[in-house]
RODRENMAR-27106 format. One record per residue: x, y, z of N, C-alpha, C in turn. Coordinates in steps of 0.05 Angstrom, whole numbers, plus 5000, padded with zeros to 4 digits. Layout:
BEGIN
XYZXYZXYZ
...
***
This chain:
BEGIN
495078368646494478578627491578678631
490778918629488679098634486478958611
483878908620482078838601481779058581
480979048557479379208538477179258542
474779368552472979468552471279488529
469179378516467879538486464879628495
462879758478460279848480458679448485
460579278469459378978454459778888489
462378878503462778668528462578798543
460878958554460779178569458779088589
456578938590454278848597455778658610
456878428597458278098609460678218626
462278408614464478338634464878648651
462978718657463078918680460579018693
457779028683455878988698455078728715
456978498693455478298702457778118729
459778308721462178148736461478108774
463077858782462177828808463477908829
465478098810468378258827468578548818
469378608837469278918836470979088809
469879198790471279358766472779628773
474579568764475079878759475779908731
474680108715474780228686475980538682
478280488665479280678662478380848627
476481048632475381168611477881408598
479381298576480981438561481781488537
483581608525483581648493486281728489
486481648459489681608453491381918456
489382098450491082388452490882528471
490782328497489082538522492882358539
493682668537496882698559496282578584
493582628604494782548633492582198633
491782098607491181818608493381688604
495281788595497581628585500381588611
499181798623500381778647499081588666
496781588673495081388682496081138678
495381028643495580818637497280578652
499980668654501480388661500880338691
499580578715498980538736496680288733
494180268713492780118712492279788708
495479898686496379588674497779428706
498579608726500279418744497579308767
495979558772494279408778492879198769
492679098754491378988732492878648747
495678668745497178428756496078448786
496178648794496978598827493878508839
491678618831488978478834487978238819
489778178801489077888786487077708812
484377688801483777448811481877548837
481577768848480477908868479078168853
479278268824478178478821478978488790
476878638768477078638743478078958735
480479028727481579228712481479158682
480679458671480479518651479579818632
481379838611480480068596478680088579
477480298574475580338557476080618532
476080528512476980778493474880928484
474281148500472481298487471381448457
473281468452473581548424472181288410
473081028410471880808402468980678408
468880688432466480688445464780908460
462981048444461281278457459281108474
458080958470455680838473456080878506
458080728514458980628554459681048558
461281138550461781308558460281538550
457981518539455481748541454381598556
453381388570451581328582452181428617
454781438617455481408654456781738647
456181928627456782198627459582338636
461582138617463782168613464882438614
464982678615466982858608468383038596
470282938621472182928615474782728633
477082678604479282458613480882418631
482482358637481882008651480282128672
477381948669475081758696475581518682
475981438714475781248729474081118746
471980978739469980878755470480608763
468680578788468980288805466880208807
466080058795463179808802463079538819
461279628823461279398849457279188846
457079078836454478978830453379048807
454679188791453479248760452879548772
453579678803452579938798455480068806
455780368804456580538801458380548831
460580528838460780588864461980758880
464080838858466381008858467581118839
468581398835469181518820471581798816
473481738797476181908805475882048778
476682238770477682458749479682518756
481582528727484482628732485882378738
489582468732491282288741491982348766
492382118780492682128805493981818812
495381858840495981688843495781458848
497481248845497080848845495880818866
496580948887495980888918492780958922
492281128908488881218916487481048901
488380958872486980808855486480498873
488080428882488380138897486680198926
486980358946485480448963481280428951
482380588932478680538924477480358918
479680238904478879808894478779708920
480379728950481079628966477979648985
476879878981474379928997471679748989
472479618963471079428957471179148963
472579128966472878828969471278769001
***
């Protein structure tokens, strides 16, 4: 299952992580995050253990998503050392999302 993301674990479990993130920046009434979503949740299984997936609800948390100049929905960012490394807007597909995690490792 896809981590939760908050403004609070934001620092420990994705700047500080020692595996590559990918964060999915989205909100409950945004149509093509919802399409997104379950692509995330599978990655989520299929990197278990090689890489940290997870969402982040913007609407809930401004703090993370004014700071990396959010938008608009679904971005998708990849961190790699607590910095910035990669970055998708829009739904798009499983295959590119995994390709971009894949360039990390």
């Amino acid at each position: 299952m896809a981590k939760q993301f908050t403004d609070s674990n934001w620092e420990q479990d994705v700047l500080s992580s020692d595996k590559p993130v990918l964060v999915d920046f989205w909100a409950e009434w945004c149509g093509p995050c919802r399409m997104i979503g379950p692509l995330v949740e599978e990655l989520s299984t299929e990197y278990a253990g090689k890489a940290v997936i997870g969402k982040l609800n913007v609407d809930e948390n401004p703090g993370v998503a004014s700071k990396y100049g959010i938008r608009s929905i679904p971005t998708l960012l990849v961190f790699k050392g607590g910095e910035v490394v990669d970055k998708i807007v829009g739904a798009v597909p499983k295959t590119m999302l995994a390709q971009k995690l894949d360039n990390q490792m």
